[in-house]
N, C-alpha and C positions, 0 to 999 in steps of 0.2 A: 504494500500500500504506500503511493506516496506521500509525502510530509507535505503539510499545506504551506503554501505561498508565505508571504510576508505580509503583517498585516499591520500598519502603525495606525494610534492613535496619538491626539495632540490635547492638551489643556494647557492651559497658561494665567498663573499666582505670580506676576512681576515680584520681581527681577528670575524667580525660575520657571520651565518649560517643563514639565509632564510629558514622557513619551512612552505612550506602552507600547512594547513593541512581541506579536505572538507569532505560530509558524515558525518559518526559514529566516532571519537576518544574513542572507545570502545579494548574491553582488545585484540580481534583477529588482530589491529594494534599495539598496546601495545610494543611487545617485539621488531618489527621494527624498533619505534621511538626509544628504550633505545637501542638497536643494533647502529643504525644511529647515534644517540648521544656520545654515547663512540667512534663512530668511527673519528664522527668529531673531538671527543676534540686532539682524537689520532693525528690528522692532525694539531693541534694549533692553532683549534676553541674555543674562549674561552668564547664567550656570543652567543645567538641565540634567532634569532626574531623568534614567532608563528603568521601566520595571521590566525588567526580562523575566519574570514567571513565567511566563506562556510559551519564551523563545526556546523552542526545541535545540537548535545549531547556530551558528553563526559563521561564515564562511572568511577567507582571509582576503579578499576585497571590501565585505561589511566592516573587516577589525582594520584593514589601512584607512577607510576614510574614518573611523571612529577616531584612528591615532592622528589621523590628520586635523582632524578637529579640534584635536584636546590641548589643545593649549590652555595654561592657567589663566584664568580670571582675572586675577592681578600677576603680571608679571612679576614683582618685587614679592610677591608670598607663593612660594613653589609649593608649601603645601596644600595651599586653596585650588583644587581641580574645578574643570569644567561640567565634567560628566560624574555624575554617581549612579553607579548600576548598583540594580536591588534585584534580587533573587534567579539570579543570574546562575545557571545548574554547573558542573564539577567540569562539564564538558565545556562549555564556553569558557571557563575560566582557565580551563587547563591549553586551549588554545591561546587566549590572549598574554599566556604568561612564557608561554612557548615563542611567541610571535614578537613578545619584547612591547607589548600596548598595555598589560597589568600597571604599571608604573602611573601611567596615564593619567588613572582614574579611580576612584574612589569606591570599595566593594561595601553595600549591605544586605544582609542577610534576610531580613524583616522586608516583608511584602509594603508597596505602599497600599497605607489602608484611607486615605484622602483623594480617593479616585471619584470627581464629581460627573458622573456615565452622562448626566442628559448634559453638559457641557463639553464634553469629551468628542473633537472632530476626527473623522476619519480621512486618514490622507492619504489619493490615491498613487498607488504605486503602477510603475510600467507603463511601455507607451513609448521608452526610448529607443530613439535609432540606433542599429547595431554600431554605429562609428560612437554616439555617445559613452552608449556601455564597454566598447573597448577602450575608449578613454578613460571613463573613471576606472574601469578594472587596472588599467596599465599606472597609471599615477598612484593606486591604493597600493599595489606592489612594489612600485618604485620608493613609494612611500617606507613600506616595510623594509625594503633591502637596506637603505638607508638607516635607520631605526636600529634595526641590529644587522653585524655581520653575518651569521649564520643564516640568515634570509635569503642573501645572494645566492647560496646556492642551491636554497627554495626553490625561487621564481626566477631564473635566469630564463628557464625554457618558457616560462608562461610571457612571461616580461616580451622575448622575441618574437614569439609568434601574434602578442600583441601590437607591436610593432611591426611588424610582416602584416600585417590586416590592415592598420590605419593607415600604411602606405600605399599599400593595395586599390584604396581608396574606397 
């Protein structure tokens, strides 16, 4: 059976953003969360909770643009993150910590239980051109190689042939 799609929800308590996110956190929602994200900060969203409960997996173009995001809040307090993920299972965490984006972000355990459902927008995913998703997939990896050395020799082959396709045109 397969594992359902990506599913994001959005609420927003200025200055944080609420984003449940359930299913797949794989690369076909990818560019939505980092579309969503820039748009919030656009707004003077400046930190944002993830409740990953629901998040079955998380693929490693979802964890390059999450690492790409995650810059601190206040650059001068390294330890004020951007993102705090909340119940986020052994399996996502054992990737992000694999993949060198643990650091990043802020882990809790405790489900958020301030979830207001009738304000709670869905946001839709997919819809991008295959040159888009090669794009964000290649920059999340490029992203990652960067981040830690033992990545390079991850995504070297993903990296290329992403690069073979966007030249391909």
């Amino acid at each position: 059976m397969p594992l359902p799609g990506c599913h994001i929800e959005v609420w927003v308590e200025p200055p944080t953003g609420f984003i449940r996110i359930s299913g797949r956190a794989a690369a076909e929602g990818a560019r939505d969360f980092k579309l969503l994200i820039q748009r919030l900060q656009g707004e003077g969203i400046s930190s944002f909770c993830l409740d990953l409960t629901g998040c079955l997996l998380m693929d490693s173009t979802f964890s390059g643009v999450l690492a790409g995001l995650s810059d601190p809040v206040r650059p001068d307090s390294p330890c004020e993150r951007r993102f705090t993920l909340v119940g986020a299972n052994a399996r996502i965490l054992d990737l992000l910590d694999n993949l060198g984006v643990l650091p990043l972000v802020l882990i809790l355990e405790k489900p958020v239980t301030a979830t207001p459902e009738t304000s709670a927008a869905t946001v839709a995913t997919g819809g991008h051109s295959k040159e888009d998703m090669a794009t964000c997939c290649l920059e999340a990896h490029r992203l990652l190689m960067a981040l830690k050395p033992e990545n390079a020799a991850k995504f070297r082959a993903v990296t290329e042939i992403l690069e073979q396709q966007l030249q391909a045109g």
